[in-house]
C-alpha atoms as a printed R data frame, in Angstrom:
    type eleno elety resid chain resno       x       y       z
1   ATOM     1    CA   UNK     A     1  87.713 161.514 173.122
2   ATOM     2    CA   UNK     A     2  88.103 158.197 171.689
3   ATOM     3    CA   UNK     A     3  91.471 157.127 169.875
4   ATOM     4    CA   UNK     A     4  90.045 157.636 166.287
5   ATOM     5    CA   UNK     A     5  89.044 161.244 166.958
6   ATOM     6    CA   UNK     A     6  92.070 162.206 168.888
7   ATOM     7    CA   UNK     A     7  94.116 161.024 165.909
8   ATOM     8    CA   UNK     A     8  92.245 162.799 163.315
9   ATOM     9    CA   UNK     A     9  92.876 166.131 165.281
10  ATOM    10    CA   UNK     A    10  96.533 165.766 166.150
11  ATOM    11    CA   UNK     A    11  97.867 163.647 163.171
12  ATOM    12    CA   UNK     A    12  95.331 163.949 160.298
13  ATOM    13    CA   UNK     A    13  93.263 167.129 161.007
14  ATOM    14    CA   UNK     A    14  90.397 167.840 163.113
15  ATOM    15    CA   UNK     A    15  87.212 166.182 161.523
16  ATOM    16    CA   UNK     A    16  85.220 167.222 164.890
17  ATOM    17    CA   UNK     A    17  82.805 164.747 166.653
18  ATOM    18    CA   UNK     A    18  78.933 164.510 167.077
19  ATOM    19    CA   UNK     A    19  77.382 165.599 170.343
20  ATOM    20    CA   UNK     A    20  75.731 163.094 172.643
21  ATOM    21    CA   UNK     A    21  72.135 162.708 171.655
22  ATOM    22    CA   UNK     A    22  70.615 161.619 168.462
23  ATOM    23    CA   UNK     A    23  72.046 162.161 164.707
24  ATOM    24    CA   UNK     A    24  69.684 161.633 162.018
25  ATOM    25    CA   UNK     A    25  70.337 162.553 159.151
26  ATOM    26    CA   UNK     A    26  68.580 162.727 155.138
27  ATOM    27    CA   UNK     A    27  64.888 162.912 153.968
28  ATOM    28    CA   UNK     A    28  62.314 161.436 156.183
29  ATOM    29    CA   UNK     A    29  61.276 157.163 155.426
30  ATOM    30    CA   UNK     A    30  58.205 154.780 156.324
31  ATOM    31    CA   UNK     A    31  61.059 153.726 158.705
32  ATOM    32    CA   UNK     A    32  63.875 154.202 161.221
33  ATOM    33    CA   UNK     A    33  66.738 152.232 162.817
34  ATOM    34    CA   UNK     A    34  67.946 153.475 165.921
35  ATOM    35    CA   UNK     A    35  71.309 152.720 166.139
36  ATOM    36    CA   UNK     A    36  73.114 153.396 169.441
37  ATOM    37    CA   UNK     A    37  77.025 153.718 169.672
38  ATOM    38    CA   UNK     A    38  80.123 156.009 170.506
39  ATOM    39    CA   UNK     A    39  80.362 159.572 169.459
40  ATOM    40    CA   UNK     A    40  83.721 159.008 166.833
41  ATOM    41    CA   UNK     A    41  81.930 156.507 164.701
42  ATOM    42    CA   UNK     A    42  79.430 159.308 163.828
43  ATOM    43    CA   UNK     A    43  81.946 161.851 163.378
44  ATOM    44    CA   UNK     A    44  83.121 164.109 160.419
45  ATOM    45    CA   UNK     A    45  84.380 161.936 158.071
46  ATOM    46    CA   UNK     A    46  83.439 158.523 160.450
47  ATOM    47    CA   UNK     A    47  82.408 154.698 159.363
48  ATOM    48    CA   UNK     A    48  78.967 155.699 161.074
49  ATOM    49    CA   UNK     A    49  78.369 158.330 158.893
50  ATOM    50    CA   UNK     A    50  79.469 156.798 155.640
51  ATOM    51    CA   UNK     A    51  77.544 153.664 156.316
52  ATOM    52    CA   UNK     A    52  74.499 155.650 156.507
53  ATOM    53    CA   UNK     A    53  74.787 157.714 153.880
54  ATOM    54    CA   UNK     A    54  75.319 154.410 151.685
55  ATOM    55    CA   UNK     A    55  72.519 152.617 153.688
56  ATOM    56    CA   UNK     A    56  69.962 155.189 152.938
57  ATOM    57    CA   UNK     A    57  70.936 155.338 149.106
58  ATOM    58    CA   UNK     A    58  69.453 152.074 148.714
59  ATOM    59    CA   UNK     A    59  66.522 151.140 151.356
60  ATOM    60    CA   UNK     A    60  63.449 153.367 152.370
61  ATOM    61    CA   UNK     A    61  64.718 152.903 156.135
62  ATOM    62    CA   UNK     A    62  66.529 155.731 157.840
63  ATOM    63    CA   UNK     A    63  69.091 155.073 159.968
64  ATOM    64    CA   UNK     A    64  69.447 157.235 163.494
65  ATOM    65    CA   UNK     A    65  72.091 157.237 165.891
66  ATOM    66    CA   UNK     A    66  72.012 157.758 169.077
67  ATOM    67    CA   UNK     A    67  75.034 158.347 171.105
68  ATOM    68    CA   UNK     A    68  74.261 158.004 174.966
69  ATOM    69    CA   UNK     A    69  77.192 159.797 177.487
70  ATOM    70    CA   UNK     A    70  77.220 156.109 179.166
71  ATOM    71    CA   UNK     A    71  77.450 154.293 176.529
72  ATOM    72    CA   UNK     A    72  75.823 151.085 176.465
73  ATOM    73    CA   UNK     A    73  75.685 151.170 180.258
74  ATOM    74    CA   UNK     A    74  72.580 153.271 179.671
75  ATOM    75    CA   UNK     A    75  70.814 150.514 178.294
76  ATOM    76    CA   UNK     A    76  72.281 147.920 180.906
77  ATOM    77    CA   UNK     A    77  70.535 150.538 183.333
78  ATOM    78    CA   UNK     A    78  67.623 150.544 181.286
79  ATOM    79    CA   UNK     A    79  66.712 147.210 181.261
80  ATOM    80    CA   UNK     A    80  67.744 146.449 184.576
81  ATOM    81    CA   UNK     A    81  64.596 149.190 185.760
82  ATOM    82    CA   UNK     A    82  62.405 147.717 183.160
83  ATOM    83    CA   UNK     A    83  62.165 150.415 180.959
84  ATOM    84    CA   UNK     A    84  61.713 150.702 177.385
85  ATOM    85    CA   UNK     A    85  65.141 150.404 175.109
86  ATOM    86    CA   UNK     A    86  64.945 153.133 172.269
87  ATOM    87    CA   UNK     A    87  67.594 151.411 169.958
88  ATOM    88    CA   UNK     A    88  67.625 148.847 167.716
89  ATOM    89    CA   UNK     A    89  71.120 148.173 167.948
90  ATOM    90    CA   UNK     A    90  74.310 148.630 169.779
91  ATOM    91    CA   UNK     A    91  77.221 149.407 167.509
92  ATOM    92    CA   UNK     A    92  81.072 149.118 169.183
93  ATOM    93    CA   UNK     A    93  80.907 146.322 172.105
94  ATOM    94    CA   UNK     A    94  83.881 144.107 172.859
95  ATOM    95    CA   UNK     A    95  84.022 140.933 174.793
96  ATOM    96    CA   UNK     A    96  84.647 142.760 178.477
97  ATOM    97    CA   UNK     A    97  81.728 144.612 177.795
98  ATOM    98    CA   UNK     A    98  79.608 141.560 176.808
99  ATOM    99    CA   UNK     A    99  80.907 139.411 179.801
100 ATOM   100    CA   UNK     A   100  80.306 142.036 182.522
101 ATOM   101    CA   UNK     A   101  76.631 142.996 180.383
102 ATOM   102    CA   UNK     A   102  75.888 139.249 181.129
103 ATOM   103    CA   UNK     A   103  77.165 139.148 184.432
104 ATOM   104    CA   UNK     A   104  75.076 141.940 185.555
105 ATOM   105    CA   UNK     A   105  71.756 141.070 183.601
106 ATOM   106    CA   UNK     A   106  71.536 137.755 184.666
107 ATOM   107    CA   UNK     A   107  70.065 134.749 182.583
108 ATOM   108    CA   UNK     A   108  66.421 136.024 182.722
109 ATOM   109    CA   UNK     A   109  67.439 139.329 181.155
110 ATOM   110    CA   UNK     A   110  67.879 139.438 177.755
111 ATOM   111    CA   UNK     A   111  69.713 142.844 176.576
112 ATOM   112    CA   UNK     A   112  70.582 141.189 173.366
113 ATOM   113    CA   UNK     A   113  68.833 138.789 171.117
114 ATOM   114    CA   UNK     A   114  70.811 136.083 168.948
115 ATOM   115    CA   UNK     A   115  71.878 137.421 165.016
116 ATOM   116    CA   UNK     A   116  74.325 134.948 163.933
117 ATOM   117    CA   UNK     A   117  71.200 133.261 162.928
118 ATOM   118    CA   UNK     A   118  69.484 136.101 160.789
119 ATOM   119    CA   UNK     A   119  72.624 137.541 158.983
120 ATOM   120    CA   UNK     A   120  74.245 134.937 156.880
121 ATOM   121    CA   UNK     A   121  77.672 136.705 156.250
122 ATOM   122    CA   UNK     A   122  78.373 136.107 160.193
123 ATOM   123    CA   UNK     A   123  79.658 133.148 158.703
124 ATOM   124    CA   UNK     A   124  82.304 135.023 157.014
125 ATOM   125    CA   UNK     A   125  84.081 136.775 160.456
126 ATOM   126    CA   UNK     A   126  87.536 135.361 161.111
127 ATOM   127    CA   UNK     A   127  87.281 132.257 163.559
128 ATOM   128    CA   UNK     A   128  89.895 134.629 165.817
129 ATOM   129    CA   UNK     A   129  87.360 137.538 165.890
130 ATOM   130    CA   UNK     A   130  84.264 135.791 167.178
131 ATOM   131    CA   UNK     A   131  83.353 137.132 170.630
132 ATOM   132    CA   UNK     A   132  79.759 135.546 171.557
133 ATOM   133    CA   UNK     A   133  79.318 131.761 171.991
134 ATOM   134    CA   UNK     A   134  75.583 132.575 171.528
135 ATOM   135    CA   UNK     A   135  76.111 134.535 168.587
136 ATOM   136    CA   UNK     A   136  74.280 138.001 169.594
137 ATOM   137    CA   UNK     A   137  77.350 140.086 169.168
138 ATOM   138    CA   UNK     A   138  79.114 139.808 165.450
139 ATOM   139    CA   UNK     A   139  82.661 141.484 164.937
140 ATOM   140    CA   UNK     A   140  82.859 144.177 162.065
141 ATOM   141    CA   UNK     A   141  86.292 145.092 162.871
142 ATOM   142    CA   UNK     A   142  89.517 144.866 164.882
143 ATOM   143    CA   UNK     A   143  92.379 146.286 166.091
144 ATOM   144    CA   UNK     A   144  95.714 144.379 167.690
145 ATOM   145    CA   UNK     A   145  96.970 146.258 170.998
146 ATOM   146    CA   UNK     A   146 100.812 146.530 170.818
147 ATOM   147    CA   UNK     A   147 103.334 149.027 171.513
148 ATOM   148    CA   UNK     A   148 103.988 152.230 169.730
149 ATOM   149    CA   UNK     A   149 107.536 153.523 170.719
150 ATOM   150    CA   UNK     A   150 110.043 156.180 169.012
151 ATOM   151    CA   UNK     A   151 112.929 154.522 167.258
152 ATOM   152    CA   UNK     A   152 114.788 157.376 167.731
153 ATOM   153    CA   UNK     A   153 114.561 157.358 171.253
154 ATOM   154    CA   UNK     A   154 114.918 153.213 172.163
155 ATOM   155    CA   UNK     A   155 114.758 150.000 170.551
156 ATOM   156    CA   UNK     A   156 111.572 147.854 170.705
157 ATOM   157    CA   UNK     A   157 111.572 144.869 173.450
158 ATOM   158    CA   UNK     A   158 111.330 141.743 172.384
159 ATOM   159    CA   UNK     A   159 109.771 140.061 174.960
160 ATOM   160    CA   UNK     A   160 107.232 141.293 178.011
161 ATOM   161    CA   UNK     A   161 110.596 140.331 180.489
162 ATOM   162    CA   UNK     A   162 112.649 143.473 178.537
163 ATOM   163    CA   UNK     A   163 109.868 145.235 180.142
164 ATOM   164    CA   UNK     A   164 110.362 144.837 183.431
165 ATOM   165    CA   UNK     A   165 114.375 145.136 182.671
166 ATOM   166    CA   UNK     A   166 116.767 148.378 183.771
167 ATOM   167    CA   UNK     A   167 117.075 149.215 179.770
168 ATOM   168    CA   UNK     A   168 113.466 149.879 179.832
169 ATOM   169    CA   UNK     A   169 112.993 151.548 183.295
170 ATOM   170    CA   UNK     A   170 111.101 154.649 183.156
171 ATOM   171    CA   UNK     A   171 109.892 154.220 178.947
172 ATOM   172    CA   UNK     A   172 106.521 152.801 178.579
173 ATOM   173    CA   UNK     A   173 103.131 154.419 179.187
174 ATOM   174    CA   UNK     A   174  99.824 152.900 179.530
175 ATOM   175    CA   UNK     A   175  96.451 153.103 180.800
176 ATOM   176    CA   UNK     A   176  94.129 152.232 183.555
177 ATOM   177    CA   UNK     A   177  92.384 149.182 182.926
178 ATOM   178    CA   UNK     A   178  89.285 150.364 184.677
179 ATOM   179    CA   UNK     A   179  88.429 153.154 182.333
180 ATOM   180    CA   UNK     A   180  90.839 152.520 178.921
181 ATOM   181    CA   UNK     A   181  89.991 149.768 176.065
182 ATOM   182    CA   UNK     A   182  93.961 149.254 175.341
183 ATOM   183    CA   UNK     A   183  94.661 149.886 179.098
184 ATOM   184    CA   UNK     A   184  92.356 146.747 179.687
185 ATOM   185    CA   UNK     A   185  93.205 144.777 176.951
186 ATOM   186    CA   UNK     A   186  96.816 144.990 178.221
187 ATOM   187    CA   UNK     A   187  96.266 143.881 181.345
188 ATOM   188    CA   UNK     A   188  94.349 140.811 179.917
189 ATOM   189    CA   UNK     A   189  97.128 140.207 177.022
190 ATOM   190    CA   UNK     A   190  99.491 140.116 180.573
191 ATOM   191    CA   UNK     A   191  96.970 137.492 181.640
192 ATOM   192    CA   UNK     A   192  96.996 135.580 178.684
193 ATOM   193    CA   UNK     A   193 100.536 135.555 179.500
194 ATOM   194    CA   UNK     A   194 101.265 135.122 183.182
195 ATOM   195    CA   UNK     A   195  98.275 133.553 183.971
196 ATOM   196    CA   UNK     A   196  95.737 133.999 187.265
197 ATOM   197    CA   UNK     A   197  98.677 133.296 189.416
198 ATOM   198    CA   UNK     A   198 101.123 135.269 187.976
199 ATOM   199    CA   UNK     A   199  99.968 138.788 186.362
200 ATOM   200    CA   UNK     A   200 100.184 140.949 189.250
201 ATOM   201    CA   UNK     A   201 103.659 139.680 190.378
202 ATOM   202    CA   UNK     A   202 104.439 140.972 186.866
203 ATOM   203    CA   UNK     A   203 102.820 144.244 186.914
204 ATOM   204    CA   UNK     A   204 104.453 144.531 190.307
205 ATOM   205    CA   UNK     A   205 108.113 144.556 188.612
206 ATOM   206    CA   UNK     A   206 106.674 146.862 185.707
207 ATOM   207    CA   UNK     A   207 105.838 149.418 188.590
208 ATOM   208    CA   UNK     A   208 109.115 148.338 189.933
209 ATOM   209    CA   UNK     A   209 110.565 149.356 186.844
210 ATOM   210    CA   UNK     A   210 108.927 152.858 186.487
211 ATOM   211    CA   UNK     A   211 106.210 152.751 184.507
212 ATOM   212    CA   UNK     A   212 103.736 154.843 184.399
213 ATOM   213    CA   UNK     A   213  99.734 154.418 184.218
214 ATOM   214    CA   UNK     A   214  97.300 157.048 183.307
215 ATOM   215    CA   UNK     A   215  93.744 157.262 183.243
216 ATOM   216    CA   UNK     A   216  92.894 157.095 179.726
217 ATOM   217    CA   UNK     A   217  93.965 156.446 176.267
218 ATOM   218    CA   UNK     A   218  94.372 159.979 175.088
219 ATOM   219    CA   UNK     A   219  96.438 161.231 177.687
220 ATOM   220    CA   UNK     A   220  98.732 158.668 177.650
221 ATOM   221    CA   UNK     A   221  99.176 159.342 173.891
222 ATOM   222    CA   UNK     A   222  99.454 162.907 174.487
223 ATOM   223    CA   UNK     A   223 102.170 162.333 176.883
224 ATOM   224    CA   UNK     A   224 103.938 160.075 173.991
225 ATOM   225    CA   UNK     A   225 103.890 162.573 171.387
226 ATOM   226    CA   UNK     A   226 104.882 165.268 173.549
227 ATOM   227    CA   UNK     A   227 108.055 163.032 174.139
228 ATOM   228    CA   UNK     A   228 107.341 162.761 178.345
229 ATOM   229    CA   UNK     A   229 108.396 158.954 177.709
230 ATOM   230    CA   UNK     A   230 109.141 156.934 174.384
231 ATOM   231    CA   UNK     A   231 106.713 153.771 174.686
232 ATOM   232    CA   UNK     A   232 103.054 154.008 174.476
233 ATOM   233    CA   UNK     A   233 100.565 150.843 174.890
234 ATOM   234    CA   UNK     A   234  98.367 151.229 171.711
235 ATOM   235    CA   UNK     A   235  97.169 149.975 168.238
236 ATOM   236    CA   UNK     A   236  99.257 148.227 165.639
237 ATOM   237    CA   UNK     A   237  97.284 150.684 162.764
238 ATOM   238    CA   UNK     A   238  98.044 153.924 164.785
239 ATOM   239    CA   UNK     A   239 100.860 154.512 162.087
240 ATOM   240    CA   UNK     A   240  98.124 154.754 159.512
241 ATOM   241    CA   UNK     A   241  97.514 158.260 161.160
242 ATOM   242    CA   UNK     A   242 100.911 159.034 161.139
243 ATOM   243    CA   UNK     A   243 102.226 158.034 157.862
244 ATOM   244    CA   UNK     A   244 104.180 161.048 157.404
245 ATOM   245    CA   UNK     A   245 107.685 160.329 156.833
246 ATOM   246    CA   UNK     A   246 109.198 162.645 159.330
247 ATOM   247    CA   UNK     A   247 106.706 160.721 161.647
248 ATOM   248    CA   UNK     A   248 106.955 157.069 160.677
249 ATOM   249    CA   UNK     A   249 110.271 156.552 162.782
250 ATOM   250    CA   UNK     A   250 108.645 158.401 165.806
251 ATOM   251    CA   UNK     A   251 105.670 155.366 165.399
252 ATOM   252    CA   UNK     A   252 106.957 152.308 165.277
253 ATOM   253    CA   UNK     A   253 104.867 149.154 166.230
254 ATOM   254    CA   UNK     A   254 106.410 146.613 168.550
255 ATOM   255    CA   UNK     A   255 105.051 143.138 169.244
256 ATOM   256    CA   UNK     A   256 105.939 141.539 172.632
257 ATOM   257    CA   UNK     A   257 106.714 138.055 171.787
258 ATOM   258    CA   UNK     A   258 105.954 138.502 168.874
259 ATOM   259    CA   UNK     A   259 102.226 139.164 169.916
260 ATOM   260    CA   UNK     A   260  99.366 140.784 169.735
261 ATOM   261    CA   UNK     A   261  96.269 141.322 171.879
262 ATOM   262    CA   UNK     A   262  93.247 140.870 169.659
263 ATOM   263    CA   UNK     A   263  90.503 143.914 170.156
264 ATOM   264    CA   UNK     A   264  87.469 143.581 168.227
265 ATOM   265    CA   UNK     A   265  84.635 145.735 167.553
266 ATOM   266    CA   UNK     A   266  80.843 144.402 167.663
267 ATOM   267    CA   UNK     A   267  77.733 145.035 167.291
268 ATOM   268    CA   UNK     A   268  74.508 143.143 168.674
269 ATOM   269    CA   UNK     A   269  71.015 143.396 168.386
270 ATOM   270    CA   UNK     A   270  68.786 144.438 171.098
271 ATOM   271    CA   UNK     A   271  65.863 142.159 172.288
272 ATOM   272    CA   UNK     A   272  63.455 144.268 172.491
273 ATOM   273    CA   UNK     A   273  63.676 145.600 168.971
274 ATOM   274    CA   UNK     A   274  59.988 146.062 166.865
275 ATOM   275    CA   UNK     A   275  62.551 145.525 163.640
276 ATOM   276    CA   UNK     A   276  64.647 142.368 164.561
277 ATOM   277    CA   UNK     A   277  64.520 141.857 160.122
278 ATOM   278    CA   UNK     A   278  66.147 145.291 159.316
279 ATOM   279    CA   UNK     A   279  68.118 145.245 162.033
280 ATOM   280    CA   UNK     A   280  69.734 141.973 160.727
281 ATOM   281    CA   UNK     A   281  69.362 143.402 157.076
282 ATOM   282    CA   UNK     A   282  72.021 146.337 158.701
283 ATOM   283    CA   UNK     A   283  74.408 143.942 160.161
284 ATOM   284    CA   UNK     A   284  74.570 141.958 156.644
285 ATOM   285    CA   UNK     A   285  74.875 145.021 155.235
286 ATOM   286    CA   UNK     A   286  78.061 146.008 157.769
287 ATOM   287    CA   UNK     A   287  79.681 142.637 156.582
288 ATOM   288    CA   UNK     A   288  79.542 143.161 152.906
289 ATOM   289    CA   UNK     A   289  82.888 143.247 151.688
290 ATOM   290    CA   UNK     A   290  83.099 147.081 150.418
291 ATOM   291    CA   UNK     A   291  81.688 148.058 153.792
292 ATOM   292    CA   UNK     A   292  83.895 146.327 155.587
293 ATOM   293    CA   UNK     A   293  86.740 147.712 153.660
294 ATOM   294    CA   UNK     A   294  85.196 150.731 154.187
295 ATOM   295    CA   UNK     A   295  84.813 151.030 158.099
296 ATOM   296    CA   UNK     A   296  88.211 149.063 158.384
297 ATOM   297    CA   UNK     A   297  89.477 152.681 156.026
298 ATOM   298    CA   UNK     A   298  87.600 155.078 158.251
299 ATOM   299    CA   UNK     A   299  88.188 153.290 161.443
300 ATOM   300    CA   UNK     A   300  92.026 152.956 161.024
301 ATOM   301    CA   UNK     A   301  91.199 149.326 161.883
302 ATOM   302    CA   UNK     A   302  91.557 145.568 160.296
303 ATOM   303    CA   UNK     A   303  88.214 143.981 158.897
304 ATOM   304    CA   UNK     A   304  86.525 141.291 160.667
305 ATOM   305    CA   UNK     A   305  85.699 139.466 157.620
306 ATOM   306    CA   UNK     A   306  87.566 136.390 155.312
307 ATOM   307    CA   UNK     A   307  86.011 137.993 151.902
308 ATOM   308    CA   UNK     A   308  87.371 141.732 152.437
309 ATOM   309    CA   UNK     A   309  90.377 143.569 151.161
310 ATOM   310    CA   UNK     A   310  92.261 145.778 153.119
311 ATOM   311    CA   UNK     A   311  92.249 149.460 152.527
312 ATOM   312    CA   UNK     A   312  95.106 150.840 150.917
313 ATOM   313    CA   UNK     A   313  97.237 152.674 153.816
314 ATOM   314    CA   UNK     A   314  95.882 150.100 156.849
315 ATOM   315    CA   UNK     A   315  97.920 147.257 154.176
316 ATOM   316    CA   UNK     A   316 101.117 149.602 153.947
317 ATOM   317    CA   UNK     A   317 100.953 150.809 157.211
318 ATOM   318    CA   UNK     A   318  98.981 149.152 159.488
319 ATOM   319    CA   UNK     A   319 100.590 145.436 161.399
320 ATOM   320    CA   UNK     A   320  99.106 142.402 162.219
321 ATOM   321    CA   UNK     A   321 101.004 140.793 164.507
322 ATOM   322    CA   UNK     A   322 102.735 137.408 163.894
323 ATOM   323    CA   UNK     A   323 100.693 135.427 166.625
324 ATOM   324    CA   UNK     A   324  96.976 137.241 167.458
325 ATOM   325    CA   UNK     A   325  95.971 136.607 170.839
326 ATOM   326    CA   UNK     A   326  93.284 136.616 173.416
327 ATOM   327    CA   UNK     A   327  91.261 135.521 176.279
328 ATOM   328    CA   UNK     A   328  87.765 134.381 175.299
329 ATOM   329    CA   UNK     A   329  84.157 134.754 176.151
330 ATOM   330    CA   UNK     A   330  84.202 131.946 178.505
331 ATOM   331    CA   UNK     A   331  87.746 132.442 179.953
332 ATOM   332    CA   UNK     A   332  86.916 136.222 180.372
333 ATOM   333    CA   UNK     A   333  83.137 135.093 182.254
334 ATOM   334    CA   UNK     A   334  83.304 134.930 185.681
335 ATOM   335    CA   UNK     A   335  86.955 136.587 186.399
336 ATOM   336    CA   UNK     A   336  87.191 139.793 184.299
337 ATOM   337    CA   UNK     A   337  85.615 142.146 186.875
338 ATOM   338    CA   UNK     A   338  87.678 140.595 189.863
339 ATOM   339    CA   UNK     A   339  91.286 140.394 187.788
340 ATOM   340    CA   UNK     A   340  90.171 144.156 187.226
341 ATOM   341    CA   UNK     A   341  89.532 145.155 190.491
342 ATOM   342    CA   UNK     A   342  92.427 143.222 191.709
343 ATOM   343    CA   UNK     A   343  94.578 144.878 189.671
344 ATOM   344    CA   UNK     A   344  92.963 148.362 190.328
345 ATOM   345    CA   UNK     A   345  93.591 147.751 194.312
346 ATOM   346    CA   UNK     A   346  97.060 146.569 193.599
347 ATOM   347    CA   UNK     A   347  98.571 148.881 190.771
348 ATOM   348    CA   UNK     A   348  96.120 151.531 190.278
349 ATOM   349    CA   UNK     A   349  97.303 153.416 193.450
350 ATOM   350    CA   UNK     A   350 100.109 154.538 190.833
351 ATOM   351    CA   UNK     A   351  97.178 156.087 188.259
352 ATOM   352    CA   UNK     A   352  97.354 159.707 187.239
């Protein structure tokens, strides 16, 4: 379960997700866009769904996602065997998942095609937020990874040190950083930090220290709210779920040096599309600013874009963090995969 649906259920109400497979939905068109992406943005009540639904008031295309169990590793595998790709494009990649895509693939395989060029608002995403030095992938929204901790339980740390520190042994939760967005992103915003040299002799004294490191997102948050420990590696918007004021000081958002690790949601279009112009149309579409206000609302995310507002709750409840950070296309090519499996062979012994 991804972090939007398991926040739905526990702080806002189940809204239920969409099976793996195909979701097409509304009277049938001269044409289709296959769309492929994760189940929660198709959900009850989800960006994907609301996007369509607003797509298909206007254009005689239908949009259809698909939702493949391996996500866009399916069409990695795809294309790697040389067969067909039955999507037009991939909605939800970040930077990781571009880098090791590319890494895999090789130069003579071309997953993705280059949109920067054929959607004109592209121009409009936040310098911060671009991912793709060769413009395939475009950012529609982001979150900031931070800590969520109960005030009521311990003070916030200041600094990524406090960590690592005796007041702070046996309080933080996070994730694996082979299998968890945040749980990665940490362990590259400890990177970004420490450096090559110096980020497992860092997550050596956080171990040291107690903490503890699950395998994914939702269990570590389950563990949170069931009080197990007080610190949770997260989002900076997750108190836009729980905006209830007997919850707010059980959600507070903490910044490590006054930091936060920059997490960005993208979509790309896939080479081998028969419908490269309404694909683009789609993306232009995504960076309008009421859709973008709109999927930043339904996402519990920040838009990617200059020209939109923020929804109403993400601006009273949601943080961005005094100093964004993050580790690049180009600093991420090359090293991601080892400073992951590094860290796997070092730390993840400790994973539950």
């Amino acid at each position: 379960m991804r972090r939007r649906d398991y926040l739905r259920a526990v702080g806002g109400g189940a809204t239920g997700v969409a099976a793996a497979g195909c979701l097409q939905m509304g009277g049938n068109s001269a044409e289709t866009l296959r769309v492929g992406t994760y189940d929660s943005f198709v959900g009850e009540g989800s960006a994907g769904r609301w996007l369509k639904a607003q797509w298909e008031a206007d254009h005689e295309t239908t949009v259809e996602f698909t939702t493949p169990t391996a996500g866009v590793n399916e069409f990695v595998n795809k294309k790697r065997n040389g067969v067909g790709i039955d999507a037009d494009l991939f909605v939800g990649l970040n930077t990781g998942e571009l880098v090791r895509i590319d890494n895999e693939l090789g130069d003579d395989t071309r997953l993705f095609d280059g949109l920067a060029a054929d959607v004109s608002r592209s121009s409009e995403i936040k310098e911060a937020l671009h991912i793709d030095p060769a413009g395939r992938a475009l950012t529609y929204d982001t979150g900031y990874i931070s800590l969520v901790y109960d005030g009521t339980v311990v003070d916030a740390p200041e600094t990524f040190e406090a960590l690592t520190t005796e007041p702070y042994a046996g309080t933080l939760l996070t994730q694996t950083a082979q299998n968890s967005d945040p749980g990665r992103a940490f362990l590259l915003w400890t990177i970004h930090e420490f450096g090559p040299d110096g980020y497992l002799d860092y997550w050596t004294r956080l171990v040291d220290n107690d903490v503890r490191v699950l395998n994914g997102w939702s269990e570590s948050y389950t563990a949170f709210t069931e009080g197990e420990r007080p610190m949770v590696v997260s989002y900076s918007t997750d108190r836009v779920i729980y905006n209830d004021p007997d919850d707010l000081p059980h959600h507070r958002v903490g910044f490590l040096n006054d930091q936060g690790y920059i997490n960005p949601e993208a979509v790309a279009r896939f080479a081998d599309t028969d419908t490269p112009e309404v694909a683009a149309e789609f993306v232009e579409f995504m960076l309008s600013p009421e859709r973008q206000q709109g999927i930043a609302e339904r996402n519990a995310q920040f838009p990617a874009t200059e020209t939109a507002s923020l929804p109403a709750d993400v601006a009273e409840y949601g943080y961005e963090p005094p100093e964004p950070v993050r580790l690049t296309y180009d600093e991420l090519a090359g090293s991601v995969a080892e400073w992951t499996e590094t860290w796997a062979q070092r730390i993840a012994t400790n994973v539950e």
